[in-house]
Phi, psi and omega in degrees: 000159163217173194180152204233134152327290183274353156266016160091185214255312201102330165286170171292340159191164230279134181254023173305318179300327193268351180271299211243081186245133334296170164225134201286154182251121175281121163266107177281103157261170180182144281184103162256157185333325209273344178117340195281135189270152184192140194215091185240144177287154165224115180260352160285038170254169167158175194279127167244018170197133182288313178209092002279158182306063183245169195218148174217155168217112181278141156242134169273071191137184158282082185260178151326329210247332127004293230258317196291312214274331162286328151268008149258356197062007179204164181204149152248147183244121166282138189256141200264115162266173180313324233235047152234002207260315161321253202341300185279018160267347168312318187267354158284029176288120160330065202251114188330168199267148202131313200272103200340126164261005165264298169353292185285350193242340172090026169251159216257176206214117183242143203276122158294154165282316182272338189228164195268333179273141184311166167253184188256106190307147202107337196287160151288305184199185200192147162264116152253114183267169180210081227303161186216009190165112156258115183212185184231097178349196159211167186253169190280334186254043171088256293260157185307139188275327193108322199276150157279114189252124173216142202260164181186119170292169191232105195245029174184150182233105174262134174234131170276151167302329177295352173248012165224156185226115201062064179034035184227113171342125187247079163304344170252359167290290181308349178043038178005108161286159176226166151263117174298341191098183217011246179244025164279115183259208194164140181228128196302141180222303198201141189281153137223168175234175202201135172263161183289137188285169168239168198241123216224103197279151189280000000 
């Protein structure tokens, strides 16, 4: 089949989320001016640059951890392992602005070293960021897209230790979560690798 985006799919339901699969889940905390705390998954996030050290997390609107991450300048992003994933999908509830989501999902709150909102203690590791750019997409004809995209330099690194092996972030010890689209995640169980070729002229 084929099908153009703005004229619909035709399906029972929209497969945009499952084509473009996995997607790593950011668990956004944050910190609004007023002091109130907010802790939502986001699967439109990842890094796109190394040195520096950056991160983006897309929101559909003005949500809290948006909303959070602009008036204080900073967010963390927590990496979702198997054995948290009911909890943070806990926290993707719709919940007035305000209302704790470590609380409310029953999770404990461990002190970042660079920024002031916490990360969620238990993770294999968490980004502590520091924003560096809010903006709004356009549409192919100008118009405002709806989504709010915020960039974060990544300026502290948490790693638990129990995740690393022969010094290296163990992602299938740690079992990453993703999202897949519809209501489907997947979680890493097992890897393989391939080195990048060097180019070798005939």
């Amino acid at each position: 089949m084929f099908y153009e985006p703005s004229k619909g799919h035709g399906l029972p339901h929209d497969p945009s989320k499952a084509i473009v699969a996995p997607r790593p889940i950011g668990w956004i905390s944050s910190i609004g001016g007023d002091g109130a705390l907010n802790l939502a998954p986001y699967s439109f996030f990842n890094a796109f640059s190394t040195k520096p050290f950056l991160v983006w997390f897309s929101s559909g609107g003005d949500k809290d951890s948006s909303t959070f991450a602009a008036e204080s300048g900073e967010f963390v992003v927590n990496i979702v392992g198997r054995d948290l994933a009911e909890k943070m999908n806990r926290t993707a509830v719709d919940s007035p602005r305000g209302v704790n989501e470590f609380d409310y999902a029953g999770l404990e709150m461990a002190p970042s070293q660079m920024v002031k909102p916490p990360r969620v203690a238990g993770v294999p590791a968490a980004l502590e960021c520091k924003v560096t750019e809010i903006f709004r997409p356009k549409t192919l004809a100008g118009e405002d897209s709806g989504a709010v995209v915020v960039t974060g330099e990544v300026v502290g690194v948490f790693i638990d230790d129990a995740f690393l092996t022969g010094g290296m972030f163990d992602i299938v010890k740690a079992g990453n979560v993703s999202r897949l689209g519809y209501m489907d995640y997947s979680a890493i169980e097992q890897i393989f690798s391939m080195r990048r070729p060097r180019w070798e002229q005939d």
